[in-house]
N, C-alpha and C positions, 0 to 999 in steps of 0.2 A: 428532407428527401423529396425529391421529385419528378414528375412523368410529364412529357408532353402530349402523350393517351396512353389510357389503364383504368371490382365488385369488392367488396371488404366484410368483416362482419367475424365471426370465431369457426372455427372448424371451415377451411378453405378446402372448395370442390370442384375439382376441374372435371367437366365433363367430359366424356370418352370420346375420341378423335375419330370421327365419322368423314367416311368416302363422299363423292359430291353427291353420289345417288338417294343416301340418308340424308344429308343436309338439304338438298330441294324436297326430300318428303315432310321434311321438316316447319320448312319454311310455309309449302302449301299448308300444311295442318294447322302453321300459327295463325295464316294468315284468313283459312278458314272460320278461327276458334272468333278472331276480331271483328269478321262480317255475322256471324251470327249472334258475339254483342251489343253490337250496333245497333242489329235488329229490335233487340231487347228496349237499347235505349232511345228507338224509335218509339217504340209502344209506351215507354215512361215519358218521354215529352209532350205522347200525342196526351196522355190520360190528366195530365197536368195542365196543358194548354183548355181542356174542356170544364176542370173543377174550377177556372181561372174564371167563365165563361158564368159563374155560378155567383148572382148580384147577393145570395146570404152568407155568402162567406163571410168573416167575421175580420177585422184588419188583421189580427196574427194569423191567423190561418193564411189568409191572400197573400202574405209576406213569405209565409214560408214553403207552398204551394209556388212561387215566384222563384224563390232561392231551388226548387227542385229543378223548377224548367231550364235555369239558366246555366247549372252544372250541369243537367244532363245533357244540353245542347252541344255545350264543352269538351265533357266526355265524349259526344258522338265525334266532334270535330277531331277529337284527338286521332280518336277509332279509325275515321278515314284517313289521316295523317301518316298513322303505320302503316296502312293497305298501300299508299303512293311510295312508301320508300322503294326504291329500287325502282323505280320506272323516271322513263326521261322528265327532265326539268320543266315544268312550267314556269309560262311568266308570271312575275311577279312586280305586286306595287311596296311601295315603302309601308313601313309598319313603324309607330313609334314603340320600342322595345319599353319604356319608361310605363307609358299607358296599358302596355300588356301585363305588365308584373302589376301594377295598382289592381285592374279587373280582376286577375288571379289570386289576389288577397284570400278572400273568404275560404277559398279550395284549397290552398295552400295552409292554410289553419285545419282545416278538417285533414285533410292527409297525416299532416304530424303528432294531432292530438294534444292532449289537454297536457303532457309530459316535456313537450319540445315548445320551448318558447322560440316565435318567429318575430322577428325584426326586418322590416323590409324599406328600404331607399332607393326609393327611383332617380334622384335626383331631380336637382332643379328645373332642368330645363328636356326638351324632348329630345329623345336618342332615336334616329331616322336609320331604320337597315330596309335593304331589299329582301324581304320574304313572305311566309305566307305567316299569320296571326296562331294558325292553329300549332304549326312548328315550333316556336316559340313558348306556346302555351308547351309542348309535350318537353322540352327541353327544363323545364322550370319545375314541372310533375313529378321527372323522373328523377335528376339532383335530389328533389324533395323528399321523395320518398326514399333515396337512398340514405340521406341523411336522418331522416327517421330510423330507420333499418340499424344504421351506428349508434344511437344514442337510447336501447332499449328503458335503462332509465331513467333517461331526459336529460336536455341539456340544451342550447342554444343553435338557432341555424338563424345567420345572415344573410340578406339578400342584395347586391347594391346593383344599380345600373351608371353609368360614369362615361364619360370618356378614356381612351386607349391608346395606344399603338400598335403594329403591326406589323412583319415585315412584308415588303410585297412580294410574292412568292415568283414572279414574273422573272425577277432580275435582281440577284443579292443584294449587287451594287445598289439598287435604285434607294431613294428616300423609303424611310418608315410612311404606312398609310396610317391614316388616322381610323380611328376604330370605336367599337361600340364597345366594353366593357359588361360582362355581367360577372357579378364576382358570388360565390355561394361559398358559406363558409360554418361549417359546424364545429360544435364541443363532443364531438364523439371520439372514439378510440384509436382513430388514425385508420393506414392500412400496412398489412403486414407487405415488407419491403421484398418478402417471397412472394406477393400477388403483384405490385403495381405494375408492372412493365405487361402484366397480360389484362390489365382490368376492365379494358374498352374492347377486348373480343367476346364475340358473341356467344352464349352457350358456359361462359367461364362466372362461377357465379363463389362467392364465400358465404353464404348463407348455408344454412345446414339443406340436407339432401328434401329434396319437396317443399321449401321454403322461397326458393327465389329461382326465376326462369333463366337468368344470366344475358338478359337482354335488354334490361335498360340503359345502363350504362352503351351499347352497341349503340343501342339508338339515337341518344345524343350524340354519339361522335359522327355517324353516319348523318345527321343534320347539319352539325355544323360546321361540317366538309362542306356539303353539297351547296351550302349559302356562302362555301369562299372562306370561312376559319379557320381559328384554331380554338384548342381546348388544352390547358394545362394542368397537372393537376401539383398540390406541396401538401404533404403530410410528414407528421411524426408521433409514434408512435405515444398516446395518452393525450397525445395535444389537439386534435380535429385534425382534420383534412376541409383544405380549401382548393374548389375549382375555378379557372379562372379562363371563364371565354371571349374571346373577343373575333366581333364582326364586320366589316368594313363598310364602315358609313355608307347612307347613303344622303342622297339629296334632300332639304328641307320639304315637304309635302303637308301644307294643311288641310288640302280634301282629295281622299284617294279612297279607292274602293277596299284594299289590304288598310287602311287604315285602322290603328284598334279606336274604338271608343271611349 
């Protein structure tokens, strides 16, 4: 079974169907909740950058005072990431997508814990889109964690990055565009075929009540629109669920400011 956008998990919750006046109260309070995160993980980055600053640290310590600063950096990026959604397009430079998913390794093990074994293939060679580093990183986060979310007592999540296809959305007719591929792929319980067709709306969450905000899944779809995508998703039920998104190449770029590292 399959969606081309669609939260999963036991005891399905649909949120109560709110007028636009509660959904912009909504929206201001989330977006509140994430600038006074931020602030937080301002204050974690600032206090790690100065124990860094501290010549008797000891090499494990300075590694893992290192490993603080450079997810909390991440998590801020991300933090700002959600603040931007909904406001006009910025320019953007190419990002190889390949290099984003390697950096995200370490964060992406800690998100799923010691239970969900992750497998991650960038492939060979660099995959070039037009976007910004930290989108990408939140698109990678939230899959992650929703795959977590399915496999309470463990079980596999694949990560591949590849080449694609596309259709161009311009013109039926025209040729397929060639595409960035990132495929996510867990061993969790699937989704019930009464939630997928609503699973990428916001607010719509199957996690038990005070469990899950119903908004990550929103937010990758909402990214990977606004970079020119799509996002598919195939499950059945006891077998995983796999996402499969893909984004329209961009041009080779070896030194560019959006470049990841």
């Amino acid at each position: 079974m399959s969606a081309s956008t669609s939260p999963r998990s036991e005891g399905y919750v649909s949120k109560p169907e709110t007028d636009g006046g509660r959904e912009a109260s909504l929206h201001q309070l989330a977006a509140g909740t994430v600038h006074d995160v931020n602030n937080l993980l301002v204050l974690v980055i600032g206090c790690a950058e100065m124990a860094l600053d501290d010549e008797t640290l000891s090499p494990r310590t300075r590694q893992l005072m290192q490993e603080i600063l450079g997810v909390g950096e991440r998590a801020s990026s991300l933090t700002r990431q959600f603040l931007t959604l909904g406001q006009p397009a910025r320019p953007r430079a190419p990002v190889d997508v390949a290099a984003v998913l390697t950096s995200a390794e370490s964060l992406l093990r800690r998100i799923c814990g010691d239970r969900v074994q992750v497998w991650l293939d960038p492939g060979p060679t660099p995959q070039w889109v037009l976007a910004e580093s930290s989108q990408l990183d939140q698109i990678l986060v939230n899959l992650a964690t929703n795959a977590r979310d399915a496999m309470p007592a463990g079980g596999t999540l694949f990560i591949t990055v590849g080449d694609g296809t596309m259709p161009a959305r311009a013109d039926a007719s025209a040729p397929s565009l060639a595409s960035t591929r990132i495929t996510v792929v867990d061993s969790g319980r699937g989704v019930d075929p009464a939630v997928l067709d609503r699973m990428f709306e916001a607010f719509i969450t199957t996690k038990r009540e005070g469990k899950g905000s119903g908004l990550g899944l929103a937010v990758v779809r909402a990214i990977v629109e606004d970079l020119g995508g799509s996002i598919a998703v195939t499950t059945a039920a006891g077998q995983g669920t796999t996402f499969t998104i893909d984004l329209p190449q961009a041009p080779e770029a070896t030194s560019s400011p959006g470049s990841a590292s």
